[in-house]
C-alpha positions in Angstrom: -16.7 -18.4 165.6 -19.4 -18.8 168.3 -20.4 -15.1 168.2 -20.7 -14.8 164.1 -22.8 -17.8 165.1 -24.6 -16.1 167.8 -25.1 -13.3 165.5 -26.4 -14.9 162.1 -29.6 -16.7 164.5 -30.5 -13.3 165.8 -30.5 -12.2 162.3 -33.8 -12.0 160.3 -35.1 -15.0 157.8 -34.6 -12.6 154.8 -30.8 -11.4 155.9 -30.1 -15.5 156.7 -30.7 -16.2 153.3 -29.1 -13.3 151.5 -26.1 -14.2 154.1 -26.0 -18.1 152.7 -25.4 -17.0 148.8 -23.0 -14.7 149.3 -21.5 -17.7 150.8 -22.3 -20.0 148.2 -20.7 -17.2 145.6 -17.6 -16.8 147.0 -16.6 -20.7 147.8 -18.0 -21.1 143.7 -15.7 -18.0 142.7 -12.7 -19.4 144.7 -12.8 -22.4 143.2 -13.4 -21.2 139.6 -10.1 -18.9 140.3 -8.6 -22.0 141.7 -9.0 -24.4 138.5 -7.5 -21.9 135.9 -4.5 -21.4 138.7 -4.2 -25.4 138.0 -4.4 -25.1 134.4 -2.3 -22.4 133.8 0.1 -24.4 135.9 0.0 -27.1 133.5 -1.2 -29.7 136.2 -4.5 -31.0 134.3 -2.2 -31.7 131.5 -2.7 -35.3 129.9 0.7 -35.9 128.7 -0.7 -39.7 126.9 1.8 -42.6 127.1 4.2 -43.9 124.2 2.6 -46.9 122.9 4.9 -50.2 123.8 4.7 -51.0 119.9 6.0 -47.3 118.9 9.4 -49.2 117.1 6.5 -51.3 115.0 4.2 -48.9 114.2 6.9 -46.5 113.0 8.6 -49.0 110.8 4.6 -49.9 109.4 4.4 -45.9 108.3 7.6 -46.1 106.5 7.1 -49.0 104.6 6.2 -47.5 101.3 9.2 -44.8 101.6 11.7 -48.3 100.6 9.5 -49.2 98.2 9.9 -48.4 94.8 6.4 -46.5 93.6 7.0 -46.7 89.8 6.7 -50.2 88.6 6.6 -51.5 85.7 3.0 -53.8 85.0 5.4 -56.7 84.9 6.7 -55.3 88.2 3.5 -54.8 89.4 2.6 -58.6 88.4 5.8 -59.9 90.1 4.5 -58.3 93.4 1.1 -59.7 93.3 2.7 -63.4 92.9 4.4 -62.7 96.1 2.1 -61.2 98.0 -0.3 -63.8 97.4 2.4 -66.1 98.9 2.8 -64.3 101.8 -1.4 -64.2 102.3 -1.4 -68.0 101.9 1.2 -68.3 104.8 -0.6 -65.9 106.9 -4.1 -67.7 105.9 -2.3 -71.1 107.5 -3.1 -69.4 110.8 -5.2 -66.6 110.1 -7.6 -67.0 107.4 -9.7 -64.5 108.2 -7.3 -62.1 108.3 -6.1 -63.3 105.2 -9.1 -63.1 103.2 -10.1 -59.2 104.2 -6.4 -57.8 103.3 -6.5 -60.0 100.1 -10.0 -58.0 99.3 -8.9 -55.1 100.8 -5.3 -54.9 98.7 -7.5 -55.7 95.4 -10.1 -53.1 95.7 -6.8 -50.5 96.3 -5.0 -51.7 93.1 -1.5 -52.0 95.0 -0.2 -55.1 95.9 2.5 -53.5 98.2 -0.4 -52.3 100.8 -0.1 -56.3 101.8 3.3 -55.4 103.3 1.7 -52.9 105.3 -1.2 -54.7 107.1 0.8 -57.7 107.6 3.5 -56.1 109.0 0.4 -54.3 111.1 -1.3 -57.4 112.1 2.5 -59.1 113.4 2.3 -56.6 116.1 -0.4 -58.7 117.6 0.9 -62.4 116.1 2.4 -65.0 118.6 3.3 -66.8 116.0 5.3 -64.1 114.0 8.7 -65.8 113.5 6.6 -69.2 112.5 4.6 -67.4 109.8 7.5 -65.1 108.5 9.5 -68.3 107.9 7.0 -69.9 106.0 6.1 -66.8 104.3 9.8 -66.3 103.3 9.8 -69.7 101.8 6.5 -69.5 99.8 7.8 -66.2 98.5 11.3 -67.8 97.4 9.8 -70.9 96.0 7.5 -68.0 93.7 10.7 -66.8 93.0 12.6 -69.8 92.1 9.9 -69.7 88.9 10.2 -66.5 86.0 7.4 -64.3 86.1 5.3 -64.9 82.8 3.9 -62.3 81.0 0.9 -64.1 78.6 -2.2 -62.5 78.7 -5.5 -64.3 79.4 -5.0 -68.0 79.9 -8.2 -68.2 77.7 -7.2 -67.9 74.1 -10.3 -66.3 72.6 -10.1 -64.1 75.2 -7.2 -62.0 73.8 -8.7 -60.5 70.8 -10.3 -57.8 70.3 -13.5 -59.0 70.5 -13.6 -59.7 74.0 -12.8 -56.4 74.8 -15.4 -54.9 72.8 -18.2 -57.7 74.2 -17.0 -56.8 77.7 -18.1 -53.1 77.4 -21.2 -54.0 75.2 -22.3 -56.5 78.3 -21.6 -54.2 80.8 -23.3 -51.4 79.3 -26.8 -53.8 79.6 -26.1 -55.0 82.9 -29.0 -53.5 84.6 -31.3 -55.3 82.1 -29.6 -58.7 82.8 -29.6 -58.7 86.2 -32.9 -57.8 86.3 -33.8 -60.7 83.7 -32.3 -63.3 86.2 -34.3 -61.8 89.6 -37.3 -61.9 86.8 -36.7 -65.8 85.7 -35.0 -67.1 88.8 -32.5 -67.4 87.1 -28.6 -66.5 88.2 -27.9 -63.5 85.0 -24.4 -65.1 85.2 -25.4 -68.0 83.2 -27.6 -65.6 80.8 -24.4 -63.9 80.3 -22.8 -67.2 79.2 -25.7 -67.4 76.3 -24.8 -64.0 75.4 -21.3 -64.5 74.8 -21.7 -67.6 72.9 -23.9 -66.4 70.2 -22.5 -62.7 70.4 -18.4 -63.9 70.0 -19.9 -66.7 66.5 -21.8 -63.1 65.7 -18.6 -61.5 65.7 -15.9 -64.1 63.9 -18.5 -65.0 61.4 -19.0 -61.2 60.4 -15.1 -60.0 60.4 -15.9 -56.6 58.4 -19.1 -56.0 60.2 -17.3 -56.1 63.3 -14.3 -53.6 62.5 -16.7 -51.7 61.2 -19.8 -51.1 63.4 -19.1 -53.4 66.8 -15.6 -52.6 67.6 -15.7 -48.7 67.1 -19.3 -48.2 69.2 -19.2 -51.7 71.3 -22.6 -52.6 70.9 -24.2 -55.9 70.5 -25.4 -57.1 67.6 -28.6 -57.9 67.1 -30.2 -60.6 64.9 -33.3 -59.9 62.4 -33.7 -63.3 60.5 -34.0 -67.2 61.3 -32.5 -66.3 64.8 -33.9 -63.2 66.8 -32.1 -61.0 69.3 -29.0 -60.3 71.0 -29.1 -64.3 72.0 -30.2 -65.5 68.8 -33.6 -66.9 69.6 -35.8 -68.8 67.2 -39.3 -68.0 66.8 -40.6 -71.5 67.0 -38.3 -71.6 70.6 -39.4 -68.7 72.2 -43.3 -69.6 71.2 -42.3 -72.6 72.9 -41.1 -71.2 76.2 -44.5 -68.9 76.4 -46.6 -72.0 76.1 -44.6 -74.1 79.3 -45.1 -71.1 81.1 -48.5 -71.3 80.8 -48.8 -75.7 80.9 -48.9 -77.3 84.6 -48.6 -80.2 82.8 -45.4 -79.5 80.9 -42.3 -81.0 82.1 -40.8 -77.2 81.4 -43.4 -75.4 83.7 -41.5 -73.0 85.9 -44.8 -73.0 88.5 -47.7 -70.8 88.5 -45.5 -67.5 90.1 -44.2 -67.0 86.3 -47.3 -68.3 84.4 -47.7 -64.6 83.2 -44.3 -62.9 82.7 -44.3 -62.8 79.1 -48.3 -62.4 78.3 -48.7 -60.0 75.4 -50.3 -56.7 75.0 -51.9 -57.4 71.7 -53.6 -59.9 70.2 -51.1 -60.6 67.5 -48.4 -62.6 69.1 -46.5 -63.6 66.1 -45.7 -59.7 65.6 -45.1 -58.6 69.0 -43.0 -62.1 69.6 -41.0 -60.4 67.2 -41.0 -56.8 68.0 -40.0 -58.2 71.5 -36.8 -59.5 70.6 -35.8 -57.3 67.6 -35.4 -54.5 69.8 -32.7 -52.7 69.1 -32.2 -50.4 72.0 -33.8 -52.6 74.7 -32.5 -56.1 75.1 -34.7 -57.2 78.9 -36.9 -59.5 76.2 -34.0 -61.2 74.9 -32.9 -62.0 78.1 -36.2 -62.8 79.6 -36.4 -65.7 77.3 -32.8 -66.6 77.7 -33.8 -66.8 81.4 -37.0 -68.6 81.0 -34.9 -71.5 78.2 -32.2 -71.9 80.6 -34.5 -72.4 83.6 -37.1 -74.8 81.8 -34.0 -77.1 80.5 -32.9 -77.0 84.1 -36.4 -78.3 85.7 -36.7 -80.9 82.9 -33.6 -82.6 83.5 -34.2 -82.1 87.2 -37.5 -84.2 86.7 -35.7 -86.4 84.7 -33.6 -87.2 87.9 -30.4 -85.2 86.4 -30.0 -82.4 88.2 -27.8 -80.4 85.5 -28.3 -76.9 87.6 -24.2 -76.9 88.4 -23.1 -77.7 84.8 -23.6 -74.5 83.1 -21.8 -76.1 80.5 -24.2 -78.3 79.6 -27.1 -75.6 80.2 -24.9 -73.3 77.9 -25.0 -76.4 74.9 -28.4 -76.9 75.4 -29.3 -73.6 75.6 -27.8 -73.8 71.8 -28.9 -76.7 69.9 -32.6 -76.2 71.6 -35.6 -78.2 73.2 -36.1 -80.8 70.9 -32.6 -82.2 71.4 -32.6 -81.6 75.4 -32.7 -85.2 76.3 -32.2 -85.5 80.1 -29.7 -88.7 80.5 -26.8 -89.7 83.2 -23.3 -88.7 81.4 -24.3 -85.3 79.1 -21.4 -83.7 77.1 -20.7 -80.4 75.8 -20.8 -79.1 72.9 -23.0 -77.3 70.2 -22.3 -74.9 67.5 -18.8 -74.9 66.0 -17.4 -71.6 66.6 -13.9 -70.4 64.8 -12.2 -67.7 66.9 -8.9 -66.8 65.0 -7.3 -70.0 64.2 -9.1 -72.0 66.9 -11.9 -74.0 67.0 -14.5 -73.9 69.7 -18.2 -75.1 70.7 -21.0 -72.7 71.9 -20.9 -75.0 75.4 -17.5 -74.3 75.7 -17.0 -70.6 75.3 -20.0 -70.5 77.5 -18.0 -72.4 79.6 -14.8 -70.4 79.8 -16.3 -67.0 80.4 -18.3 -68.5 82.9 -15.2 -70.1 85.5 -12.9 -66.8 84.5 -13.8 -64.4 86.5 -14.5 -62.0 84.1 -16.9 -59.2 85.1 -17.8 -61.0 88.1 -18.2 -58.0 89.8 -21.1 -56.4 87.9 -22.3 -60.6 87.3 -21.3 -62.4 90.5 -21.6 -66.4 91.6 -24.8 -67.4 93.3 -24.7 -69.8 95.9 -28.0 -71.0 94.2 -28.3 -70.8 90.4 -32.3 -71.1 89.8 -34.3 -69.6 92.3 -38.5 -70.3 92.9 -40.5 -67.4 92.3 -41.2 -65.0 95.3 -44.9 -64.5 94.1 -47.4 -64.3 91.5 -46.6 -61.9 89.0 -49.6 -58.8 89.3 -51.2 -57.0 86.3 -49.2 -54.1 87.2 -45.5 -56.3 87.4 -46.8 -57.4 83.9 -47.4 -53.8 82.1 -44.4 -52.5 83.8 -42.7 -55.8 81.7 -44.2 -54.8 78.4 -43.4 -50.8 78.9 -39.4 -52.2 78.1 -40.2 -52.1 74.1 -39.1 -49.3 72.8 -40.0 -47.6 69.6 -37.3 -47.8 67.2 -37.9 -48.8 63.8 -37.5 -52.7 63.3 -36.8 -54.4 60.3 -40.1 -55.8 58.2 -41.6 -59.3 60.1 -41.3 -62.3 58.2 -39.0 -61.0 55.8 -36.4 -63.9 55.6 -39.5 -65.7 53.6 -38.9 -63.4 50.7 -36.9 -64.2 48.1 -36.7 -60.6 46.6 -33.6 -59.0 46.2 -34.4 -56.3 49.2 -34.8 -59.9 51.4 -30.8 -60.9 50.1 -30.1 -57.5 51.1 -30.7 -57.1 53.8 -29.8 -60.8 54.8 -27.3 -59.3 58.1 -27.0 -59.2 61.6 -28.2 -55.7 62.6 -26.0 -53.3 64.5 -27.6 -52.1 68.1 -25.3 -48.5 68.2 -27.7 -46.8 70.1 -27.9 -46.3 73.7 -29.5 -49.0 76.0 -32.3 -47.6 78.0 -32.2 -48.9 81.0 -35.5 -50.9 82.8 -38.2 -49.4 84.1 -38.0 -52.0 87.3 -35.1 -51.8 88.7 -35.7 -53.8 91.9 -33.4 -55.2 94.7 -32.0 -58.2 93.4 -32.9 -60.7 96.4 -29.9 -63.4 97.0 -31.0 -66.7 95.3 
């Protein structure tokens, strides 16, 4: 060893390096020929570890093999009854938990994924015998009591016309929910309106219906007296443009909506008109449902009766109109008589009904606030790209339920809206009130 050393320092600087890589390459070659030896061998192998919970997490997978995949709907019901039970036990301890597989099992459809992620989640639970007893008991107490197959707890709810209105709605959902971000106004409660003058449309025009509304499920749109999709009266909605533009008003919504529903002419009694006889665009019908709903709201409010969680009584006043919205301590509900099959009903109250169901609260959801203060002023621009929603379909003649012709008796009907709904041309974010 000491004479290789003796002889690499008498070497030159040029051999001394050449003499260091070829060092360097062989120690880097070995070592390269070394690894695959080891991995050929199998030793870098990583054989994992059986997970203590193997037995639970097997038995999880092979749930939905002892199920029964073809139920029947009242199957299907009967399963939802109990797994609800067996949420509310597990929600006892924990709720959170409880609420995300609840969500989680509706958006799938299949009440028997709740077997699944509880039986996932008791992998984890201390308190797994203490919950599965309780759950076992809320599930045979559900059982002690017969399924019930009835349909929609809400009568007028079962007949046809609900299921035609429901598809009409949706169809204009952009326009409504962009009406409520426009008038502060949750589009919920504008929904209400709708339904209250859209189902009297319906069961006071029987034939009109089955022949027109329930084939194409289209609202219906109103031409004389009352105007629109909501049924708004002329004198009403000249009223709602002039407390939008009086500070003094006990209606005035505040200066950020002062100019949402200027005109672009200088005939207003026409384009009032135009605005909410639109057949294939509804946002003006809506815009002054919004705007009604909201000025009722702030006069009570000033009043000292804040009516803003009693969309019953917004819905009722939102019927019988401003001159009988007289704020007081103990209001009722109530307004138009409305006879769905053999049933009586107000407009407050249908109002009322759709608006605690839970119908089509996913495209219309709850608001934690109901009425919302504008963001800001309204611009020239926000304004015109208002106005661009008319469209240019041909409206029945203005001020034709004056005449006393026979074309005026006529033509004394509801009109049919069977064409398309164009949707808005600002669609914004809808901020949460």
């Amino acid at each position: 060893m000491k004479r290789l050393w003796r002889e690499f320092v008498q070497r030159s600087a040029g051999r001394k390096v050449l003499d260091i890589l070829l060092v360097l390459f062989a120690m880097a070659g070995m070592a390269i020929i070394g690894a695959w030896g080891l991995y050929q061998l199998g030793v870098t192998n990583n054989r994992g570890a059986v997970d203590e919970n193997y037995r639970s997490l097997l038995s999880v997978s092979e749930i939905d093999r002892l199920k029964d995949a073809k139920l029947t709907s009242r199957q299907v019901d009967e399963q939802w009854a109990l797994q609800y039970g067996r949420l509310a036990a597990l929600a006892r301890f924990y709720p959170e938990n409880a609420r995300l597989m609840l969500q989680a099992a509706q958006r799938s459809g299949d009440p028997l994924v709740v077997d699944r992620m509880v039986a996932a989640a008791s992998i984890y639970m201390e308190e797994n015998d203490t919950i599965s007893e309780l759950s076992e008991r809320v599930v045979e107490a559900l059982r002690s009591v017969p399924q019930r197959q009835g349909g929609n707890i809400v009568p007028w709810m079962n007949g046809p016309e609900w299921v035609a209105l429901k598809e009409a709605i949706t169809r204009d959902s952009a326009l409504i929910n962009e009406a409520g971000r426009l008038t502060g106004v949750e589009p919920r409660l504008i929904v209400g309106c709708l339904i209250g003058e859209q189902i009297r449309l319906f069961n006071s025009k029987r034939e009109m219906f089955k022949k027109y509304l329930g084939p194409v499920k289209m609202l219906s749109v109103q031409s004389q007296f009352s105007y629109g999709v909501n049924g708004v009266k002329d004198f009403t909605a000249k009223a709602v443009e002039e407390h939008l533009a009086d500070p003094t008003s006990e209606y005035y919504m505040g200066k950020n909506y002062e100019h949402l529903l200027d005109f672009a002419t200088d005939d207003h009694a026409t384009e009032r008109y135009n605005r909410l006889v639109d057949y294939r665009n509804h946002l003006y019908s809506y815009l002054y449902t919004g705007c009604i709903l909201h000025q009722t709201m702030l006069q009570w409010r000033r009043a000292g009766h804040d009516i803003s969680d009693r969309p019953e009584i917004l819905f009722t006043l939102f019927n019988v109109g401003f001159d009988q919205s007289v704020p007081k301590a103990n209001p009722v509900a109530g307004g138009s008589r409305i006879m769905v099959g053999e049933r009586e009903y107000t407009f407050g109250a249908i109002g009322f009904d759709f608006y605690y169901s839970g119908e089509l609260a996913d495209v219309f959801p709850f608001y934690a606030v109901r009425f919302a203060e504008g963001s800001e002023p309204l611009t020239a621009e926000d304004v015109a790209r208002i106005q661009s929603n008319m469209s240019d379909c041909n409206r029945p003649e203005y001020g034709r339920e004056y005449r006393r012709d026979s074309m005026a008796a006529k033509d004394n009907e509801p009109v049919v809206n069977y064409r398309p709904v164009r949707k808005p041309d600002l669609p914004r974010e809808h901020p949460s009130y």
